[in-house]
Kinemage of the C-alpha trace (Angstrom):
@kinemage 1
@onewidth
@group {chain A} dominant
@subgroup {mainchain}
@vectorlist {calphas} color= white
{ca unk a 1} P 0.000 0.000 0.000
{ca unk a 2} L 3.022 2.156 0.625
{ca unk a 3} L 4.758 1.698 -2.272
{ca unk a 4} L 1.765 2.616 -4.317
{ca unk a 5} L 1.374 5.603 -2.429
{ca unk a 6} L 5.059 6.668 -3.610
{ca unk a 7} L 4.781 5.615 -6.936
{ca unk a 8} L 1.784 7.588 -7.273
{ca unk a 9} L 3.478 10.590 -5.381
{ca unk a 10} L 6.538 10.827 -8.127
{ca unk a 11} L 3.954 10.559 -10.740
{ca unk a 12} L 2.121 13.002 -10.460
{ca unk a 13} L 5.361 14.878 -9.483
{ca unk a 14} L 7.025 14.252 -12.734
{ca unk a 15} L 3.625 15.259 -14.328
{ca unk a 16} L 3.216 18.572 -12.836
{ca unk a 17} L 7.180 19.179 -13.287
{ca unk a 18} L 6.464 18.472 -17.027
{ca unk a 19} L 3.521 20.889 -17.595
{ca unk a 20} L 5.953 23.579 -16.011
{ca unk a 21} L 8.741 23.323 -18.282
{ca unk a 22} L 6.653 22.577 -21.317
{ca unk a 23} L 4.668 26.050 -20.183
{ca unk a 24} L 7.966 27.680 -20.020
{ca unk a 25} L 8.982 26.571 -23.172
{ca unk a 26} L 6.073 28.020 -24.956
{ca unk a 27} L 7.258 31.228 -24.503
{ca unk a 28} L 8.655 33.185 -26.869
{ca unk a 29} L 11.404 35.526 -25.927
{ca unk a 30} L 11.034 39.054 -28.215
{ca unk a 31} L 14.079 40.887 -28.232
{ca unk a 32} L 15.857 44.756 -28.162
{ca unk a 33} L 16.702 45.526 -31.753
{ca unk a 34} L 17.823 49.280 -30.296
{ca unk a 35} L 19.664 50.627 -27.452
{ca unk a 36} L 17.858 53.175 -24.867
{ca unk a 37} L 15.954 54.119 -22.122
{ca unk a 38} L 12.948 52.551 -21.140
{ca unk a 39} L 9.443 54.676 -21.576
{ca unk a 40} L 6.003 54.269 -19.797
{ca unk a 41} L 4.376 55.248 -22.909
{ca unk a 42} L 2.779 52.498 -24.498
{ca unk a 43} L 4.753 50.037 -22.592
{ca unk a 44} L 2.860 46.781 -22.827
{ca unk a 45} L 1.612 44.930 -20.036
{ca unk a 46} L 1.285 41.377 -18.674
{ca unk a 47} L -2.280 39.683 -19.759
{ca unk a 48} L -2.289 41.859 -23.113
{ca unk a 49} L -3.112 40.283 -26.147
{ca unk a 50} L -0.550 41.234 -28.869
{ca unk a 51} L -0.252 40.701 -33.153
{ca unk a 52} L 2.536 40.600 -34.995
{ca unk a 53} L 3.880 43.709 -35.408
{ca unk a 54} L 2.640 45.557 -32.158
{ca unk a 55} L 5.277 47.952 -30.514
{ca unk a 56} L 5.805 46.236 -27.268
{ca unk a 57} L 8.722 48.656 -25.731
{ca unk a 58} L 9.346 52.155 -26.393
{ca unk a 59} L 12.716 53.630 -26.169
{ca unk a 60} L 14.006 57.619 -26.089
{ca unk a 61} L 15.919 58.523 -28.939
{ca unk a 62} L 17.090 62.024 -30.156
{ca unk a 63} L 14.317 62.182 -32.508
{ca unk a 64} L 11.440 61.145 -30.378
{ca unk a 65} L 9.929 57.696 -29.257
{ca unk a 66} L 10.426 54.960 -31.133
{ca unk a 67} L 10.055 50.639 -30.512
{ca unk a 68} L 12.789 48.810 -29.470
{ca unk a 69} L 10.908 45.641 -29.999
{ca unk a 70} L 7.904 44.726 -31.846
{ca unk a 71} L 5.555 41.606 -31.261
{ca unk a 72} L 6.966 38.812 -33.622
{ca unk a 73} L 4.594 36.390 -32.698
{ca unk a 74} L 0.510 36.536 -32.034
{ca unk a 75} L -0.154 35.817 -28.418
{ca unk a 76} L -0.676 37.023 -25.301
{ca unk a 77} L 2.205 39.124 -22.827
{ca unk a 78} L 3.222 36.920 -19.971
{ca unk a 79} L 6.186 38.792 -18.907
{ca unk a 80} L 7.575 42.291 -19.045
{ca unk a 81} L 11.140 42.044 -18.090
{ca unk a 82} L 11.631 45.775 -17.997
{ca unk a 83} L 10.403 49.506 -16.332
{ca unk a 84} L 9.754 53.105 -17.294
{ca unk a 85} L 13.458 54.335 -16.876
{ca unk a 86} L 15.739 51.480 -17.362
{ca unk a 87} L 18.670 51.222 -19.860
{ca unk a 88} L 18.116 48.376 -22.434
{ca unk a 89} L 20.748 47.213 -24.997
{ca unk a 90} L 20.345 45.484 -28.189
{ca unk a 91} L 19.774 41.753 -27.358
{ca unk a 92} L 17.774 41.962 -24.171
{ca unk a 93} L 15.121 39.997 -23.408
{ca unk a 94} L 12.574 42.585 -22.840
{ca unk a 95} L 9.030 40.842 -22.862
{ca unk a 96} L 7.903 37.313 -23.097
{ca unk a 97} L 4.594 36.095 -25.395
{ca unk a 98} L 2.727 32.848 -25.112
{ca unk a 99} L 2.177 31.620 -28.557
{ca unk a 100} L -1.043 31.500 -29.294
{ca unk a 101} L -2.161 29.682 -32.793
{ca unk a 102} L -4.825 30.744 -35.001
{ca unk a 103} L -7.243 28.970 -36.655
């Protein structure tokens, strides 16, 4: 009776384990294509629903406000990995999307 217990404890241990990486892997990483400072305006936010194509992070630049990442994928914002006023390179991971697939 024991041993069942266990083996039905690490089951549904490794289960839940799995569903957390394979959620974690769904996400899709969008990326600084500019270097700059961080605005609040139109800074996206977690829960947002997003096309491709949608500024997702503006940046100060001499000549006004412009993206330093736009939406590659359709989904929805899970993570914003940066604020109003922080310094952002070219590279960064600045937001995360879940994929979501149209039919």
């Amino acid at each position: 009776m024991m041993r069942t217990r266990k083996i039905a404890l690490i089951t549904l241990l490794v289960l839940a384990l799995a569903m957390t990486y394979a959620a974690a892997a769904s996400l899709v990483d969008q990326k600084g294509v500019l270097t700059g400072k961080v605005l609040s305006e139109r800074l996206v936010v977690a829960g947002t629903e997003v096309k491709v194509g949608v500024p997702l992070v503006m940046i100060e630049t001499p000549v006004g406000p412009v993206p330093a990442t736009r939406a590659n994928v359709n989904g929805i914002v899970r993570e914003v990995l940066v604020h109003p006023g922080d310094m952002i390179h070219t590279g960064d991971v600045l937001v995360r999307i879940e994929q979501v697939q149209r039919k």
